[in-house]
Backbone as XML, in Angstrom:
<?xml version="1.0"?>
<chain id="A" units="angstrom">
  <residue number="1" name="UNK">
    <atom name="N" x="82.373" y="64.721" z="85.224"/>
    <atom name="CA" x="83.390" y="65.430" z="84.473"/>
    <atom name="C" x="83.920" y="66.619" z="85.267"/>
  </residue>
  <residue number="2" name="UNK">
    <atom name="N" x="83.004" y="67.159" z="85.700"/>
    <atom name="CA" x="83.645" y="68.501" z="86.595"/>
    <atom name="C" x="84.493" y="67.991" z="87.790"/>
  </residue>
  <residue number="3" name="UNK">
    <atom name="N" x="83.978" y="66.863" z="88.734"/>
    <atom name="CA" x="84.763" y="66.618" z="90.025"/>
    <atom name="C" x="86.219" y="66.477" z="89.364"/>
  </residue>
  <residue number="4" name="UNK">
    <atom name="N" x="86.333" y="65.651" z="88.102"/>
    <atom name="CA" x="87.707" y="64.927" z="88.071"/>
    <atom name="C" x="88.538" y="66.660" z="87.478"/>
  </residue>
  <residue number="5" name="UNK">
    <atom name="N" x="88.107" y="67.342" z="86.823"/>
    <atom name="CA" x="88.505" y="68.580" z="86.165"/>
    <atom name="C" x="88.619" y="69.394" z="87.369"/>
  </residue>
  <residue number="6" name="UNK">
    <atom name="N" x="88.169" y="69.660" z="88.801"/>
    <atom name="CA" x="88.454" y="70.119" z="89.850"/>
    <atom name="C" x="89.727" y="69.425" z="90.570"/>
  </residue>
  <residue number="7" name="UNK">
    <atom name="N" x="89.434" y="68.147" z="90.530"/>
    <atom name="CA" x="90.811" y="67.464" z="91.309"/>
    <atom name="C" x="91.677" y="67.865" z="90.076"/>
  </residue>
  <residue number="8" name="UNK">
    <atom name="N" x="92.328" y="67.822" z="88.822"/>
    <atom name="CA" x="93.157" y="67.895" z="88.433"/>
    <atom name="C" x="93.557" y="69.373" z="88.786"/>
  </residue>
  <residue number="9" name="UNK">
    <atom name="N" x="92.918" y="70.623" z="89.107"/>
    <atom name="CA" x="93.470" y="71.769" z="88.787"/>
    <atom name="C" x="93.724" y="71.651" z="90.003"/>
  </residue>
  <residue number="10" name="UNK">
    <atom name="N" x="93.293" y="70.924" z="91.566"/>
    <atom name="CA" x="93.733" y="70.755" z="92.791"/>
    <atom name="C" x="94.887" y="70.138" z="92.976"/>
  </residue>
  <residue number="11" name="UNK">
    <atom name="N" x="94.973" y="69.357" z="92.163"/>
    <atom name="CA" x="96.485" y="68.384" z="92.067"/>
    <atom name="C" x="97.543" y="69.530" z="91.754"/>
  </residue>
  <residue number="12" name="UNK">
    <atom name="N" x="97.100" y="69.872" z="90.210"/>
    <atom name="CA" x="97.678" y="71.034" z="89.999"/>
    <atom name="C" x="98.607" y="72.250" z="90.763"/>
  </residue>
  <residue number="13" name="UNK">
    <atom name="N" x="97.653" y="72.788" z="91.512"/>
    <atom name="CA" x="97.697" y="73.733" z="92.456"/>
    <atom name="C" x="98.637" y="73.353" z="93.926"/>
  </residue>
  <residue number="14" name="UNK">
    <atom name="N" x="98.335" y="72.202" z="94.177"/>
    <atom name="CA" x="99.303" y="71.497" z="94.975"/>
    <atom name="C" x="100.879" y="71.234" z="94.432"/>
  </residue>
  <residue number="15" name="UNK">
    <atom name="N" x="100.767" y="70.579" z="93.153"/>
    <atom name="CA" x="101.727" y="70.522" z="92.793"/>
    <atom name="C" x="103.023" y="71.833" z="92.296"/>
  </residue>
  <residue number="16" name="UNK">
    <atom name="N" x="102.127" y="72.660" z="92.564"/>
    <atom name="CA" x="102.975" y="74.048" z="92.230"/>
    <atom name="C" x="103.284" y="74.302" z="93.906"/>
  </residue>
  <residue number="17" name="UNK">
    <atom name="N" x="102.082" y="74.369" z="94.593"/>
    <atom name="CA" x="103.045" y="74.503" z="96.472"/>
    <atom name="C" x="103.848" y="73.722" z="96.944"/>
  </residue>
  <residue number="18" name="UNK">
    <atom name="N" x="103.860" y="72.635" z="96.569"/>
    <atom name="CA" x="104.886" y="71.583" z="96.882"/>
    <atom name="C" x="106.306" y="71.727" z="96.275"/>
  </residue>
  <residue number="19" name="UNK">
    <atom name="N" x="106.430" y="72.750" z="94.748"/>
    <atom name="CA" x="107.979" y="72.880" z="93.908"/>
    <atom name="C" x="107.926" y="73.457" z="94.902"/>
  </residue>
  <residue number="20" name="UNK">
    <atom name="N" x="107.383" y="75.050" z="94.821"/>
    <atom name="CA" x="107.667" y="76.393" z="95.671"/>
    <atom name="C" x="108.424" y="75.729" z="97.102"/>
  </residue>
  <residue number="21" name="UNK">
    <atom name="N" x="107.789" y="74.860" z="98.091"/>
    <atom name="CA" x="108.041" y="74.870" z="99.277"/>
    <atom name="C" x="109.640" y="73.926" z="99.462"/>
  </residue>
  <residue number="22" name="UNK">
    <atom name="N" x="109.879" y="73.131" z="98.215"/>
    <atom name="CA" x="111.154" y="72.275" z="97.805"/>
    <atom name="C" x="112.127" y="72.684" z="96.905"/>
  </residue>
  <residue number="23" name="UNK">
    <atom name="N" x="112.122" y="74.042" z="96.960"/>
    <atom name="CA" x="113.377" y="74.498" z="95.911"/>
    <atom name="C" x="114.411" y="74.283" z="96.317"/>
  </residue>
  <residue number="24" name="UNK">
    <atom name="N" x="115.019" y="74.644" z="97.149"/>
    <atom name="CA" x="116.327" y="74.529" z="97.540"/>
    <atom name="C" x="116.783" y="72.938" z="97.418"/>
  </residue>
  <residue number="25" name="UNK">
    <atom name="N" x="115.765" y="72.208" z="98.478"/>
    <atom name="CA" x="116.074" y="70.420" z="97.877"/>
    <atom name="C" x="116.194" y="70.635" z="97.217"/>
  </residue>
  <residue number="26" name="UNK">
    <atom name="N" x="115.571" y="70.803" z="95.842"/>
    <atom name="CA" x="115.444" y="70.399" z="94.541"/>
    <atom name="C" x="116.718" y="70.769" z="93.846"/>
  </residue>
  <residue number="27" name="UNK">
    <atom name="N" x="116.745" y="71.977" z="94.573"/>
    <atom name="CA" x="118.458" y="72.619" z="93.679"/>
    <atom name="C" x="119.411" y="71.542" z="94.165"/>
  </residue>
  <residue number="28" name="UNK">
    <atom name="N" x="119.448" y="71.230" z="95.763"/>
    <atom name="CA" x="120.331" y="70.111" z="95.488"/>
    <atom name="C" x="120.571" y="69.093" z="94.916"/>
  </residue>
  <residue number="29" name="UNK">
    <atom name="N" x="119.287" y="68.306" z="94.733"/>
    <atom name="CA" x="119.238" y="67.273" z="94.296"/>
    <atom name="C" x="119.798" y="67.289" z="92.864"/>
  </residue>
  <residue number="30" name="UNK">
    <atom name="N" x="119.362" y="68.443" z="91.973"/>
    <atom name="CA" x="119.489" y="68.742" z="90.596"/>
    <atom name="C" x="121.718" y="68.931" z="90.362"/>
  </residue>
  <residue number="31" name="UNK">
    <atom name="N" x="121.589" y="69.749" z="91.225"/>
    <atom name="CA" x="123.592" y="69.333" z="91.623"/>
    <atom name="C" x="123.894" y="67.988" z="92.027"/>
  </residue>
  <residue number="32" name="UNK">
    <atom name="N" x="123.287" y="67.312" z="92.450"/>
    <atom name="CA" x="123.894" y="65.991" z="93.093"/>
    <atom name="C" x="123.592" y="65.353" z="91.521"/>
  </residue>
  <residue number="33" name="UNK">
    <atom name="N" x="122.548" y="65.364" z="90.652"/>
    <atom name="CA" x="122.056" y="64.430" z="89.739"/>
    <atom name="C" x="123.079" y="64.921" z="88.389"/>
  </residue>
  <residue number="34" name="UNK">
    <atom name="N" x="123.295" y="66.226" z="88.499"/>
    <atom name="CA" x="124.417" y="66.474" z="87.165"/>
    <atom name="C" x="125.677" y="67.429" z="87.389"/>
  </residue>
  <residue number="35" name="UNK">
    <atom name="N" x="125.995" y="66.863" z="88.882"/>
    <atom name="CA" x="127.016" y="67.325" z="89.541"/>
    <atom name="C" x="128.839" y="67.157" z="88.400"/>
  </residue>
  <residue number="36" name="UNK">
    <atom name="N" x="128.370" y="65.992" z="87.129"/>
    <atom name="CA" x="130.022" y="66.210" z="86.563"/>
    <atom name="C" x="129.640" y="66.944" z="85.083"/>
  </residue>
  <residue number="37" name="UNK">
    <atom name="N" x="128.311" y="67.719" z="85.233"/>
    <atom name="CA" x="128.407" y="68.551" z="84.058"/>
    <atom name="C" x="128.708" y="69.768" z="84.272"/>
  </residue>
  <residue number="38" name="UNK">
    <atom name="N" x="128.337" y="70.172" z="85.981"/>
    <atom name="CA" x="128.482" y="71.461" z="86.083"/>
    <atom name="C" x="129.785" y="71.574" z="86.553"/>
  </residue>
  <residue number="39" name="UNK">
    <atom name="N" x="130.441" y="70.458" z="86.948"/>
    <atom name="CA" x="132.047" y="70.631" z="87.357"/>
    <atom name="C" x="133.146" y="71.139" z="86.000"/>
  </residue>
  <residue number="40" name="UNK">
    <atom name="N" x="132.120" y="70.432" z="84.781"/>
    <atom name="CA" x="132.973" y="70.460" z="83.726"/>
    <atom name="C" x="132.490" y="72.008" z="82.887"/>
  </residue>
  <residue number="41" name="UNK">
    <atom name="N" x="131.046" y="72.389" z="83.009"/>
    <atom name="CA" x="130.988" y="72.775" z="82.598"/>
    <atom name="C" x="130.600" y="74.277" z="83.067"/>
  </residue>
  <residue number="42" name="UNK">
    <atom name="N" x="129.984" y="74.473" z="84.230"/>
    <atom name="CA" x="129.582" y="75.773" z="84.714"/>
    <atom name="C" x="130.412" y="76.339" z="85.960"/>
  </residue>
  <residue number="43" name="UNK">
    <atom name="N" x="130.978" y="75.275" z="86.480"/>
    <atom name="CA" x="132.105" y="75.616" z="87.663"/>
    <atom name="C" x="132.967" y="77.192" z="87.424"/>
  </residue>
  <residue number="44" name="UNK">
    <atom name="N" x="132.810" y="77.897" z="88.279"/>
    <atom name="CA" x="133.607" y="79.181" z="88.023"/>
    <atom name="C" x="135.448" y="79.073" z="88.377"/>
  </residue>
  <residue number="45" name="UNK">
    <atom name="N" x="135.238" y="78.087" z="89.314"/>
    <atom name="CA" x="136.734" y="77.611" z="89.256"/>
    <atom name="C" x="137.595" y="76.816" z="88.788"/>
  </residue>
  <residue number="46" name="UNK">
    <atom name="N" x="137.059" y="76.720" z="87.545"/>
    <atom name="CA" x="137.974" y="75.122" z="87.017"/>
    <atom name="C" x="139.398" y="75.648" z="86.874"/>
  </residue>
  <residue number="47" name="UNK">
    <atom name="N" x="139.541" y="76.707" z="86.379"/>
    <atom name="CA" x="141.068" y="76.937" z="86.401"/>
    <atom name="C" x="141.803" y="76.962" z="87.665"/>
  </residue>
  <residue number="48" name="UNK">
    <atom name="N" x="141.250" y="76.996" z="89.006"/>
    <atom name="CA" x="141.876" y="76.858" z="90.088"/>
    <atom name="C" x="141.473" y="75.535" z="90.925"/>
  </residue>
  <residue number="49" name="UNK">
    <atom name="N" x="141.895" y="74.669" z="90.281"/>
    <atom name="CA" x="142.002" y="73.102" z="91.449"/>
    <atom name="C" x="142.049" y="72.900" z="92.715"/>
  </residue>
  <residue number="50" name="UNK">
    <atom name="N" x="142.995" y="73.865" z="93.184"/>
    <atom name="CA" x="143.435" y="74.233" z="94.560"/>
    <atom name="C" x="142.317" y="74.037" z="95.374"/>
  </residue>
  <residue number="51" name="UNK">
    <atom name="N" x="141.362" y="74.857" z="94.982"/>
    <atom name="CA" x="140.236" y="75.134" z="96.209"/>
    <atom name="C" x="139.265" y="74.277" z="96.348"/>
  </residue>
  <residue number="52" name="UNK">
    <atom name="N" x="139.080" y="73.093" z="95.001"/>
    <atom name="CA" x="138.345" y="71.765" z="95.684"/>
    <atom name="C" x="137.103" y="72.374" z="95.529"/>
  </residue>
  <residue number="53" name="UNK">
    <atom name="N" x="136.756" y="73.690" z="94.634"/>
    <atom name="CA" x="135.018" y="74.356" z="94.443"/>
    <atom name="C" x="134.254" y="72.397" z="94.158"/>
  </residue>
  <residue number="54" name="UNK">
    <atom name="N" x="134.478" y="72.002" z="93.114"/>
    <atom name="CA" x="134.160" y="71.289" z="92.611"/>
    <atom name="C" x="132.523" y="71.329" z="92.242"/>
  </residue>
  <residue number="55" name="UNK">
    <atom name="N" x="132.024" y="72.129" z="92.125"/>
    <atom name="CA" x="131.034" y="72.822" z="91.311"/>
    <atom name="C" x="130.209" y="73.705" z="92.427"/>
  </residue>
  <residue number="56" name="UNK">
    <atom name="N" x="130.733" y="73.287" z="93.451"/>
    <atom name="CA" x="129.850" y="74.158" z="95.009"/>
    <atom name="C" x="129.389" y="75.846" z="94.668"/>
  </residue>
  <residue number="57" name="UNK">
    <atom name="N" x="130.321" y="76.213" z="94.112"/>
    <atom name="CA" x="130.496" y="77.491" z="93.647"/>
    <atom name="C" x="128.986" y="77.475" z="93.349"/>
  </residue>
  <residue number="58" name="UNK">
    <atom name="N" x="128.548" y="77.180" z="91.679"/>
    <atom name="CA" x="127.714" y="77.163" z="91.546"/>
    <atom name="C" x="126.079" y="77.199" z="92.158"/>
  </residue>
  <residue number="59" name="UNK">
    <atom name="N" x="126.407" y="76.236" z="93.313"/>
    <atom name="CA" x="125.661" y="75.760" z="93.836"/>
    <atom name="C" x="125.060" y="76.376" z="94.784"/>
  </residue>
  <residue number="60" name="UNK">
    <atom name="N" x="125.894" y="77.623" z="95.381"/>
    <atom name="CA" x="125.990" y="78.093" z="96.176"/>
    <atom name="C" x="125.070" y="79.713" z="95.767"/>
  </residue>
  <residue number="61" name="UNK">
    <atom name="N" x="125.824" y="79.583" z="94.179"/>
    <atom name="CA" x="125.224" y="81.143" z="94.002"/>
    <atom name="C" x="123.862" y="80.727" z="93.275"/>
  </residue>
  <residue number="62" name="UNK">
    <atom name="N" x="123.266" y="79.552" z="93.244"/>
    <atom name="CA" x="121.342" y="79.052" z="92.682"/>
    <atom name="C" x="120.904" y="79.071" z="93.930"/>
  </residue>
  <residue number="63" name="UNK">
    <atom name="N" x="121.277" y="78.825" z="94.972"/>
    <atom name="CA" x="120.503" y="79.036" z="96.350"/>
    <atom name="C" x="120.622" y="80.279" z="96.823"/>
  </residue>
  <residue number="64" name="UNK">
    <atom name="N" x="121.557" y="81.218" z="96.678"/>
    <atom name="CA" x="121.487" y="82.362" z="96.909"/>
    <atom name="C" x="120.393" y="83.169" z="95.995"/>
  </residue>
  <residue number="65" name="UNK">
    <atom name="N" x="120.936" y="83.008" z="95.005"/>
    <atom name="CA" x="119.491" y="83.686" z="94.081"/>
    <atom name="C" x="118.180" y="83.066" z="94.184"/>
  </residue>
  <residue number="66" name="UNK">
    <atom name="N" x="117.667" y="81.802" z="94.756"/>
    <atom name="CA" x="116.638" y="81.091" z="94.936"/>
    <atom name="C" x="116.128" y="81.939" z="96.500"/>
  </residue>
  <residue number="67" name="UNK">
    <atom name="N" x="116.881" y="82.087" z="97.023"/>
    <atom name="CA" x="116.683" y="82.700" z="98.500"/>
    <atom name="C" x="115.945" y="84.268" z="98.754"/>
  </residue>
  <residue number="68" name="UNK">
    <atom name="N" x="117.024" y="85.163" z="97.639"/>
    <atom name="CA" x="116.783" y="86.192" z="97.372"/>
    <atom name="C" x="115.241" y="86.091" z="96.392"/>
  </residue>
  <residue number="69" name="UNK">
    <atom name="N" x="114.898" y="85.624" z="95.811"/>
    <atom name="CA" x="114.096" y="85.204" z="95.121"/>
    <atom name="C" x="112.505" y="85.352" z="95.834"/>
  </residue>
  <residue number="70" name="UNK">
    <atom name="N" x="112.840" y="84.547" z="97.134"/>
    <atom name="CA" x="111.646" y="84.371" z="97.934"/>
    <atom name="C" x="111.882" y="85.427" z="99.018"/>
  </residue>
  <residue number="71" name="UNK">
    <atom name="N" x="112.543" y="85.884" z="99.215"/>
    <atom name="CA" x="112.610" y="87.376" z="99.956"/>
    <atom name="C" x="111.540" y="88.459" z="99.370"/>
  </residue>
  <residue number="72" name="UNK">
    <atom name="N" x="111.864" y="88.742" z="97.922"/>
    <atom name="CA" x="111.270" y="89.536" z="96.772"/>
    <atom name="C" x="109.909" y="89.181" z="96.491"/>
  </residue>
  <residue number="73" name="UNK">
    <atom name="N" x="109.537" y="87.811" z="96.201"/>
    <atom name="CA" x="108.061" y="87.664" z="96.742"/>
    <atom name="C" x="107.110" y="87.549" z="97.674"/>
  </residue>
  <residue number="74" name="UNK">
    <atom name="N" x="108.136" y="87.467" z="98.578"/>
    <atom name="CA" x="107.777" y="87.493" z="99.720"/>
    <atom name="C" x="107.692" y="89.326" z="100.349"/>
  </residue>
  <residue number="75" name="UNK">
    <atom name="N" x="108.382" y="90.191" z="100.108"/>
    <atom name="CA" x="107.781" y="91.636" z="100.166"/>
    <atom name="C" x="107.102" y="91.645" z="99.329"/>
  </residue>
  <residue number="76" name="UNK">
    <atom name="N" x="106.689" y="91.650" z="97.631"/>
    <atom name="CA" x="105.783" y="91.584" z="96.935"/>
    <atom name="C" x="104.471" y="90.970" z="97.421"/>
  </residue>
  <residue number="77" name="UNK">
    <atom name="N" x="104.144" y="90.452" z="98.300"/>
    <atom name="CA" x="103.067" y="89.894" z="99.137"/>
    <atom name="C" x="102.689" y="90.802" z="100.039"/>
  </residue>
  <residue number="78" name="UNK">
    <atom name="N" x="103.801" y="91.271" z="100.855"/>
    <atom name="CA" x="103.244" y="92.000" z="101.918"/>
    <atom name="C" x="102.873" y="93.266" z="101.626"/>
  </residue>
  <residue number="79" name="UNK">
    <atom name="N" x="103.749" y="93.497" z="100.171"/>
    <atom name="CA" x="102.952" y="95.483" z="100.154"/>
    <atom name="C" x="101.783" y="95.078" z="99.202"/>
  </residue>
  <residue number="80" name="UNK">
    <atom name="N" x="101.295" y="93.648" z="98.647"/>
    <atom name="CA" x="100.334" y="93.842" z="97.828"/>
    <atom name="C" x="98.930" y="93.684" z="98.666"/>
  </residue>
  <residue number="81" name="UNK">
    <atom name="N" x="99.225" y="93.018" z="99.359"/>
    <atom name="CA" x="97.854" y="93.107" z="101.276"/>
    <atom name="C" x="98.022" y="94.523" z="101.923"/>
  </residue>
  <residue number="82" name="UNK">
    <atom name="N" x="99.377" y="95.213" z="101.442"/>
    <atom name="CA" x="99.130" y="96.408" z="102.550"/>
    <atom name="C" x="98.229" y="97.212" z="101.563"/>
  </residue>
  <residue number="83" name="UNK">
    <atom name="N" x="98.563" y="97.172" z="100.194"/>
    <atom name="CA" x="97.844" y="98.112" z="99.370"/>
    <atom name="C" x="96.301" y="97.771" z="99.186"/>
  </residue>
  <residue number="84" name="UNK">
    <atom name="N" x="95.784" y="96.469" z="99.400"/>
    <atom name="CA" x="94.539" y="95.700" z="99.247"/>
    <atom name="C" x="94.272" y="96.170" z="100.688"/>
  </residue>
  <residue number="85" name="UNK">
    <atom name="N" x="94.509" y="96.349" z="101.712"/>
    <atom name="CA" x="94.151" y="96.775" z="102.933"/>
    <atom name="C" x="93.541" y="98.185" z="102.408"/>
  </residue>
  <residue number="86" name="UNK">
    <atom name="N" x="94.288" y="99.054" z="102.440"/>
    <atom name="CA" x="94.067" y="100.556" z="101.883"/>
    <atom name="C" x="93.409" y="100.891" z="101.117"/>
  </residue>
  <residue number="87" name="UNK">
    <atom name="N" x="93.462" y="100.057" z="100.324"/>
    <atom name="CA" x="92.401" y="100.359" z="98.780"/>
    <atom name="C" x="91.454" y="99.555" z="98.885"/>
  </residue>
  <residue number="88" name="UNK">
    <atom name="N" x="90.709" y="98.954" z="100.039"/>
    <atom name="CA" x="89.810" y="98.347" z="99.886"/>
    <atom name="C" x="88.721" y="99.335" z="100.702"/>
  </residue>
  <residue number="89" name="UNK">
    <atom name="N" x="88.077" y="99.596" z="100.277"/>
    <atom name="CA" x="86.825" y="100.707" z="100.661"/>
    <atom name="C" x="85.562" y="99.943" z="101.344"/>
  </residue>
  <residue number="90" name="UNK">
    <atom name="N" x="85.435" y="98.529" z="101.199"/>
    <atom name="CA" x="84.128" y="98.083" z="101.647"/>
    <atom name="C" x="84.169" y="97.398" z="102.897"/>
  </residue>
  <residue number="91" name="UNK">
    <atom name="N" x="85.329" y="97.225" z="103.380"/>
    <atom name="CA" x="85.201" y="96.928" z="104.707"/>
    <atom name="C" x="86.266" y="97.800" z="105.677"/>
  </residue>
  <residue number="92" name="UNK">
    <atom name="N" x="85.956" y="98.502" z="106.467"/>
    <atom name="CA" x="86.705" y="98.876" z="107.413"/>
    <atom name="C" x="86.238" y="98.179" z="108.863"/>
  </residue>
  <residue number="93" name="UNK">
    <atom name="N" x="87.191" y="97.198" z="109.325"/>
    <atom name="CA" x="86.698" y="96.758" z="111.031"/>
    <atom name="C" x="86.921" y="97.919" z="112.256"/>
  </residue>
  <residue number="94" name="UNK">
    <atom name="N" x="88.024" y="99.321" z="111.717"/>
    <atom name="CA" x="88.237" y="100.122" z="112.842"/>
    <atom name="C" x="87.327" y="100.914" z="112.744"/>
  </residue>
  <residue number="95" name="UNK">
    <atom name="N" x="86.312" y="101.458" z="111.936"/>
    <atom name="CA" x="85.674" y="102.476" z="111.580"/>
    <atom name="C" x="84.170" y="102.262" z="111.086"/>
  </residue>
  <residue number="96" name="UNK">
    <atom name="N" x="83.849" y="101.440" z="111.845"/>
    <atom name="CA" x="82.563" y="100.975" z="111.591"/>
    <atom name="C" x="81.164" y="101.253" z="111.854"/>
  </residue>
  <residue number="97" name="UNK">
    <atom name="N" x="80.597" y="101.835" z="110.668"/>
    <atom name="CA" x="79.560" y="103.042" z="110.928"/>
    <atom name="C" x="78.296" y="102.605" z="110.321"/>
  </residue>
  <residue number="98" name="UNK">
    <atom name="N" x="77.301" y="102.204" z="111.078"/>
    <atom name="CA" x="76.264" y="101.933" z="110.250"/>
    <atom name="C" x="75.075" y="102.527" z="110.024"/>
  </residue>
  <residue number="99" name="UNK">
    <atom name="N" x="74.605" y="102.879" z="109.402"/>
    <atom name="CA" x="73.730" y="104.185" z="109.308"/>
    <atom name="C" x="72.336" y="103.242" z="108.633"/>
  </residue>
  <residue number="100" name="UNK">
    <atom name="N" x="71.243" y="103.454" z="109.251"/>
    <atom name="CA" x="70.172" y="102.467" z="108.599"/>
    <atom name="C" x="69.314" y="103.228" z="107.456"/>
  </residue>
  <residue number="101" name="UNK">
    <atom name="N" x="68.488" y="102.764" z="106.099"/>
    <atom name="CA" x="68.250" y="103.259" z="104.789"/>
    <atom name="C" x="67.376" y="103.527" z="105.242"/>
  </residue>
  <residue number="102" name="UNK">
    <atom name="N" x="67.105" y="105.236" z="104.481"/>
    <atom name="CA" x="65.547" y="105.245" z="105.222"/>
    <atom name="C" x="65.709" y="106.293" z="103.112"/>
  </residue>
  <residue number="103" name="UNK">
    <atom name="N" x="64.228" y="106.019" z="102.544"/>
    <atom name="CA" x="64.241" y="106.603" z="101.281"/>
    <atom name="C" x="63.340" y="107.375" z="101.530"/>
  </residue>
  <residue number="104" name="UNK">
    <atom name="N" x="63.904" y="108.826" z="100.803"/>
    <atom name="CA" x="63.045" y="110.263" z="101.512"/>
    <atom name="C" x="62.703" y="110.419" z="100.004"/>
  </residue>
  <residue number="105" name="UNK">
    <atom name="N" x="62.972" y="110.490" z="99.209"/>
    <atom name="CA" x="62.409" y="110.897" z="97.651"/>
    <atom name="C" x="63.610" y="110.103" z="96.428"/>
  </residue>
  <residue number="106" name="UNK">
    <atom name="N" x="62.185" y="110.025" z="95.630"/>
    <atom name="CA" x="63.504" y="109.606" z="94.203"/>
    <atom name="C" x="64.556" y="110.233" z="93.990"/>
  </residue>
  <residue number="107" name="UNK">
    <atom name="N" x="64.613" y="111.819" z="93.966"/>
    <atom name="CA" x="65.463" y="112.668" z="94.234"/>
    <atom name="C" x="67.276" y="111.817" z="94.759"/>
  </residue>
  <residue number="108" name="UNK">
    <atom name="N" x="68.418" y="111.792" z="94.362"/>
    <atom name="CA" x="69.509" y="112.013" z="94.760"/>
    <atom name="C" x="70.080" y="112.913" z="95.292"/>
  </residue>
  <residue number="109" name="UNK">
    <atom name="N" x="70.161" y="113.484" z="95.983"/>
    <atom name="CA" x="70.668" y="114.510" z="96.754"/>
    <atom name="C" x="72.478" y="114.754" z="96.517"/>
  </residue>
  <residue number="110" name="UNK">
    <atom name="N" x="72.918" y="115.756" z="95.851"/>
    <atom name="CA" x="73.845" y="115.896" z="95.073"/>
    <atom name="C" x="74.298" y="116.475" z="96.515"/>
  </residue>
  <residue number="111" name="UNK">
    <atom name="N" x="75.895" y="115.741" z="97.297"/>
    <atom name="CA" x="76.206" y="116.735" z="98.286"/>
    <atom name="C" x="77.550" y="116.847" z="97.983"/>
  </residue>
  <residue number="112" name="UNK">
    <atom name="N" x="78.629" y="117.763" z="98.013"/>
    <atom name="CA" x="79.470" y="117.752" z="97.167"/>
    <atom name="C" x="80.508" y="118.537" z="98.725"/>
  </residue>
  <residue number="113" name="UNK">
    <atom name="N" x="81.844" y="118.233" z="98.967"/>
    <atom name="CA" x="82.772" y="118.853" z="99.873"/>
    <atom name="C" x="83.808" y="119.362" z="99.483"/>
  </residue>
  <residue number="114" name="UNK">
    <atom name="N" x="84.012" y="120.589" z="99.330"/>
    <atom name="CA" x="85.335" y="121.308" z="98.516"/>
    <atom name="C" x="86.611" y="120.395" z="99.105"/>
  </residue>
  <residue number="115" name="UNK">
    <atom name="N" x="87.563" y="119.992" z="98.359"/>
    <atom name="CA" x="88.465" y="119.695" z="99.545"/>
    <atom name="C" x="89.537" y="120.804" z="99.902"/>
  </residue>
  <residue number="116" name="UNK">
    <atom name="N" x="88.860" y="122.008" z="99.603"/>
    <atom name="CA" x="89.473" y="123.426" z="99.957"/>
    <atom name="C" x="89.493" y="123.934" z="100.841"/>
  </residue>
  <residue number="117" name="UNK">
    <atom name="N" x="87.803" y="123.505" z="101.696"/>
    <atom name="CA" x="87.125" y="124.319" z="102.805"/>
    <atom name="C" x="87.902" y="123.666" z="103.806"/>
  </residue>
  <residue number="118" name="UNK">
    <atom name="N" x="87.620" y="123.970" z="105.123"/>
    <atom name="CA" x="88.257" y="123.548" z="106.275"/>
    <atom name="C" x="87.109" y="122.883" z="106.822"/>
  </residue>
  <residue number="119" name="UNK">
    <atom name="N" x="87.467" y="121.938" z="107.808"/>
    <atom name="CA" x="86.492" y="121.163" z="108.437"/>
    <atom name="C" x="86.191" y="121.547" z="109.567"/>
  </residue>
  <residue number="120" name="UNK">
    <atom name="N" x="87.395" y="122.141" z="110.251"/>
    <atom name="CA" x="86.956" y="122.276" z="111.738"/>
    <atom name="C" x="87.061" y="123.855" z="111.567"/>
  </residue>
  <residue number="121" name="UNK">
    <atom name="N" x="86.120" y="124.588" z="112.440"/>
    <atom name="CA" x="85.933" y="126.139" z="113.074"/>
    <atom name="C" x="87.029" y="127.078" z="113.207"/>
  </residue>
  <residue number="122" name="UNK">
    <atom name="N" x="88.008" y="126.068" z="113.805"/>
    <atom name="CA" x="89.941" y="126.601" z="114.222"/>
    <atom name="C" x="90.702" y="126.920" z="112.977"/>
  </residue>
  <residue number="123" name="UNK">
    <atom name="N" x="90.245" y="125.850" z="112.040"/>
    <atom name="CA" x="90.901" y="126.053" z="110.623"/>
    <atom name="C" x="90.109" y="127.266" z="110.067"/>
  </residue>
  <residue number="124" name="UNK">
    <atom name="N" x="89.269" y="127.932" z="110.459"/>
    <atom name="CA" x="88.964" y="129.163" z="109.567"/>
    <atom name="C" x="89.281" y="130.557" z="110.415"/>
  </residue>
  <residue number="125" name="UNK">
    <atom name="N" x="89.384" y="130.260" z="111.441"/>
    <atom name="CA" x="90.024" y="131.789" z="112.332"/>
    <atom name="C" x="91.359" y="131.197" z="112.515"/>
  </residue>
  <residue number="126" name="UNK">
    <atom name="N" x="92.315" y="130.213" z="112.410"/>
    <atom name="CA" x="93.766" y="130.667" z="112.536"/>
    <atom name="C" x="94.727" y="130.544" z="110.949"/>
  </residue>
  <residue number="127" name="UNK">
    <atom name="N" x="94.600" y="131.683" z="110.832"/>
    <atom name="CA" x="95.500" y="131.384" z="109.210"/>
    <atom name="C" x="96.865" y="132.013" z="109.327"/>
  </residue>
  <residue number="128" name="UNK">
    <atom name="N" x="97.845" y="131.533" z="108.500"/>
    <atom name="CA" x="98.853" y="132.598" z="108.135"/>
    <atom name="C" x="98.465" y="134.146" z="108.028"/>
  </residue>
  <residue number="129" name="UNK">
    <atom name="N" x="99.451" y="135.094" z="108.301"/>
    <atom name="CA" x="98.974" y="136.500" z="108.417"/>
    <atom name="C" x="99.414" y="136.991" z="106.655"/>
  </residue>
  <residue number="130" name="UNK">
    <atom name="N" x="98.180" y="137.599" z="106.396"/>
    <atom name="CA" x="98.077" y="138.307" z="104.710"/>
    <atom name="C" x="99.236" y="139.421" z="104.370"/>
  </residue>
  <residue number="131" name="UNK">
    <atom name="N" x="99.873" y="139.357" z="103.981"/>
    <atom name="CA" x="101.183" y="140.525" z="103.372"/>
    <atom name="C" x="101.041" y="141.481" z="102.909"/>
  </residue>
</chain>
């Protein structure tokens, strides 16, 4: 019961990367398949014959917004890894410090750092001059 309940949510899961990666086909295909409803009915140019839109119009502005679309999730991806980069506290690969456990007493040792004080020596003899 579980293998077949794994392949379906795998099928699943595929079947959602496979729309994602075929939209645009798909938009065509979906114009080619009800290409004399949208001539009749969503075409922005029906009152002008002249230009031969013949529903392209349309067609033109679902791939544009389909495009823009994946632009937008596509930065939505990259600042959500930049922020998971940053906000992730348990691994740093540049800063890698390992300090081995050694237990000195039950005791916690409460150590606490103003973030007022200065860290370095320079920061406490060069200040602005007092008025």
């Amino acid at each position: 019961m579980k293998a077949t309940l794994k392949q379906c949510i795998a099928l699943g899961l595929l079947g959602l990367m496979f729309v994602k990666a075929w939209v645009i086909p798909l938009l065509y295909l979906d114009f080619e398949i009800r290409r004399d409803y949208i001539v009749a009915n969503l075409c922005e140019n029906k009152n002008r014959p002249q230009l031969n839109c013949n529903g392209k119009c349309y067609l033109a502005k679902k791939i544009e917004a389909a495009k823009k679309q994946e632009e937008r999730q596509a930065e939505q991806d990259y600042m959500a890894s930049l922020i998971y980069q940053v906000m992730n506290t348990n691994h740093h690969p540049y800063f890698k410090v390992e300090v081995p456990f050694k237990v000195i007493s039950d005791k916690v040792p409460f150590d606490y750092a103003s973030p007022f004080t200065a860290f370095l020596m320079a920061d406490d003899i060069f200040h602005p001059p007092l008025v």
